[in-house]
N, C-alpha and C positions, 0 to 999 in steps of 0.2 A: 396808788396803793393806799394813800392814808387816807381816802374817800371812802375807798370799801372796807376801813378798819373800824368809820366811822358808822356807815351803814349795816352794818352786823351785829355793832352794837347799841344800836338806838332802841331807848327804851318801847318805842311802840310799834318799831318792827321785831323786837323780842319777842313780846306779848305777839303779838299776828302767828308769828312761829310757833309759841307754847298753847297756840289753843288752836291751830290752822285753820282760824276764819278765812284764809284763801278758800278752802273747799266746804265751808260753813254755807256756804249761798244754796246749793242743794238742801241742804237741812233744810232752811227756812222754810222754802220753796216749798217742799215736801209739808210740811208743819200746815204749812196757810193753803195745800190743798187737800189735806185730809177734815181741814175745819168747814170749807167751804162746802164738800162733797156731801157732807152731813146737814150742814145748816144752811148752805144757799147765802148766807153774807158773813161779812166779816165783822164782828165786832172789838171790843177792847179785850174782850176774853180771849180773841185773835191774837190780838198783838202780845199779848201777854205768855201765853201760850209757846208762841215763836221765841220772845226772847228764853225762857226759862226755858226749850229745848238749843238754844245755842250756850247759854250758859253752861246748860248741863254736859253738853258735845265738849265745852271749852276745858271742861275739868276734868273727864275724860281723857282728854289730849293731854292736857298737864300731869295728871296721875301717869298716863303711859308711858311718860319723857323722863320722870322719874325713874318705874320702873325698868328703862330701857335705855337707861344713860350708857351704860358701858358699850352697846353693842352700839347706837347710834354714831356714836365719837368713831366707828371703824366704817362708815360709810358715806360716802359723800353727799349724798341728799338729804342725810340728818345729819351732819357733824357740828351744823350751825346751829340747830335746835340747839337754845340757851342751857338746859343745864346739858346737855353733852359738851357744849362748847365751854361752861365753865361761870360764863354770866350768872345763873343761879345755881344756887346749891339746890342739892335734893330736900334738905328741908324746905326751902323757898318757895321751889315746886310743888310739897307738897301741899305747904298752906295755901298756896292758891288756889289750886285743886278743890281741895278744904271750902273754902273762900267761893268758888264758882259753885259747888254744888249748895251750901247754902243761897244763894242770889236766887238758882234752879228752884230750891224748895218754895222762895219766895214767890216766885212769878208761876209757879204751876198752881200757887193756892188760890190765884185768883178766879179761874173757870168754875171752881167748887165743886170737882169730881175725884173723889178720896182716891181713885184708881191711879191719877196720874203720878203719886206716889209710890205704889208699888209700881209702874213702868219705870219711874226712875230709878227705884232699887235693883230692878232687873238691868235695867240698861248696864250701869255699876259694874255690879255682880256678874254680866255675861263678857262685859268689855273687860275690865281690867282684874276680876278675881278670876273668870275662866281664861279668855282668849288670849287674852296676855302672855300667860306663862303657860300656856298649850302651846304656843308657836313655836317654841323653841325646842317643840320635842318631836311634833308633827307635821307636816305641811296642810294636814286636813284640819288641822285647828281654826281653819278655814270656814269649814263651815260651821261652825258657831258663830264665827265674827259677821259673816255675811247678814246673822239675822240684826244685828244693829242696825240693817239697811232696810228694814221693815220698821224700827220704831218710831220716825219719824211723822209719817202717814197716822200710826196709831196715834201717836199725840196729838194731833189735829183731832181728827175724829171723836175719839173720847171727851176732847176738851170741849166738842161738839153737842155731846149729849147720847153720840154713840156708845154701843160694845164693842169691846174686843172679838166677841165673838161673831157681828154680822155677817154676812155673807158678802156685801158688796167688799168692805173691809179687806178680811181675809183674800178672796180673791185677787188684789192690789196686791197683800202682802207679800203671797208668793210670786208676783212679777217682780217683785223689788228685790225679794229673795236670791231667784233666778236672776236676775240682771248682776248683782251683786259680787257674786262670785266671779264671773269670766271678766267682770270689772277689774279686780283685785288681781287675776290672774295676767293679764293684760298688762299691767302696772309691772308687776314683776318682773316678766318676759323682759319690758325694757329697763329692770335696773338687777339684771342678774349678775355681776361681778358684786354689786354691793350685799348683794342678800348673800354668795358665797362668805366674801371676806367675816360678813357677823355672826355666820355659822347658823342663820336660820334654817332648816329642811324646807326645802320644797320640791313640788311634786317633778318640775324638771331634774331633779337631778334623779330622779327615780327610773325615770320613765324615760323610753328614747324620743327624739324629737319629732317622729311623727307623730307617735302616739299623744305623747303631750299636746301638741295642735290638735289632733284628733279630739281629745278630752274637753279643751277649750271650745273647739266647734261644735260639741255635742251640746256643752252647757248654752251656747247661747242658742243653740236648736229650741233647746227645749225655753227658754226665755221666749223664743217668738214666738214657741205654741202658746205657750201660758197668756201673751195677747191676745191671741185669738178667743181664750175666756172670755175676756171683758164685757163683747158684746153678747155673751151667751146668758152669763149672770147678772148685770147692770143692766138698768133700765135707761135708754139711748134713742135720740133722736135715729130715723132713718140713716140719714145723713153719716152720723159718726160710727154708727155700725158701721156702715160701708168703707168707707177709713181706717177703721179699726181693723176689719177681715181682709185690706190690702196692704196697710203696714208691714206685718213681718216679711212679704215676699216680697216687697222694695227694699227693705233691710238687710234681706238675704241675699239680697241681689249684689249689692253694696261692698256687704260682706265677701263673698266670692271674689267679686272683685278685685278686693283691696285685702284677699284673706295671707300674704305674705307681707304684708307692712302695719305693723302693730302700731304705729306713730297715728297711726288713720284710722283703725280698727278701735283704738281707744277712745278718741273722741267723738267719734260715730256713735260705739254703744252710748255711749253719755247721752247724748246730743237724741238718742230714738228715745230714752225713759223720761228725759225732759219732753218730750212731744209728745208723750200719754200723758203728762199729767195735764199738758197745756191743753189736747184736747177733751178732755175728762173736764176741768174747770168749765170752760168756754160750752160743751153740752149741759153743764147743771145752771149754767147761767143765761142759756137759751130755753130751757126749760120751764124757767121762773119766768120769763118775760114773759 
């Protein structure tokens, strides 16, 4: 017992927790293939880029732990997050926050594209001034938060030399979009006593439980069409077109399969978005050679 008293409070598994670099690796990831997809390699604008989208993700997270101290402390999978549990105060929380999005400003100014400034104001302003305190009134406050799961790809990109507005771009975005949500939705499914106890709404307590699986299968329906874009809009080796337009119907397959155990179904959808971006890279990188 007085191991895991020590473990809970260790200063650099606090920090892990008040910024959940556990699920930070996606970000990166995301970051260095939107840069890639645009410029064909990596530079120091690369790395820079990446760090200043996790810094910014980390303040994010921190600003949220703040804002949501009271309701985490009634759930089991956040109770340990540091200021619910008590480690930091909410002021502490918030300087850091503070403290991370400066760092963010730092390492976005390096690419030298004034945009990635206002992505970061949006980011902000969509995470923690909208979706934050939407959720607690809606279950669909949902989908606002989903589109944070598009901004990582745009900061690549841009930091690239791209628009926001490109076609290839956009196209990604709304896969990431669509993937996003039955993501989130997924999550929930399996920590539904804790999302009661904090009194968040969600869409199962609305809906009867078919319906709700019905809902969730719809969304990732439409996620596997939204793949099937890629190759219509993106310019693609034979090869990965043809990959591309059998993916979703192996994931569907998948899915089906394993469409009553959410344990499986969650790291599946992860594990299919992670396999677009890996084959998206690997096509722009066979492209150059």
């Amino acid at each position: 017992m007085g191991t895991m008293a020590v473990e809970q409070t260790h200063p650099v598994q606090s920090l892990l927790r008040l910024t959940r670099m556990g699920i930070n690796g996606l970000v990166a990831a995301a970051v260095l293939a939107g840069y890639f997809l645009k410029a064909g390699h990596w530079t120091m604008a690369a790395v820079a880029v990446t760090i200043g989208c996790l810094l910014l993700a980390s303040g994010c997270s921190a600003l949220n732990q703040v804002q949501e101290a009271d309701r985490d402390k009634l759930m089991s999978r956040t109770q340990n997050r540091p200021v619910a549990a008590g480690i930091l105060s909410r002021r502490a929380g918030a300087f850091l926050a503070f403290a991370f999005f400066i760092g963010a400003a730092l390492f976005l100014s390096i690419p030298s594209q004034p945009i990635l400034y206002l992505l970061m104001a949006a980011a902000i302003l969509l995470y923690n001034g909208i979706y934050t305190p939407m959720k607690r009134a809606t279950p669909f406050a949902l989908l606002i938060g989903a589109v944070m799961g598009t901004f990582p790809l745009l900061f690549g990109w841009v930091a690239a030399g791209g628009s926001v507005w490109d076609r290839e771009i956009l196209i990604l975005a709304v896969v990431f979009y669509l993937w996003q949500t039955p993501h989130f939705w997924l999550l929930v499914n399996r920590y539904r006593g804790d999302y009661r106890k904090a009194g968040f709404p969600q869409v199962f307590q609305t809906l009867p439980e078919t319906r709700y699986r019905f809902l969730i299968f719809l969304w990732i329906a439409a996620y596997l069409v939204s793949i099937l874009l890629i190759p219509l809009f993106l310019p693609l080796q034979a090869i990965t077109r043809h990959i591309f337009s059998g993916l979703p119907a192996a994931v569907l397959v998948l899915i089906v399969l394993w469409r009553h155990n959410t344990r499986i179904l969650f790291p599946l959808l992860n594990a299919s978005i992670v396999l677009v971006m890996i084959l998206l890279v690997v096509d722009k990188a066979m492209r150059i050679l």
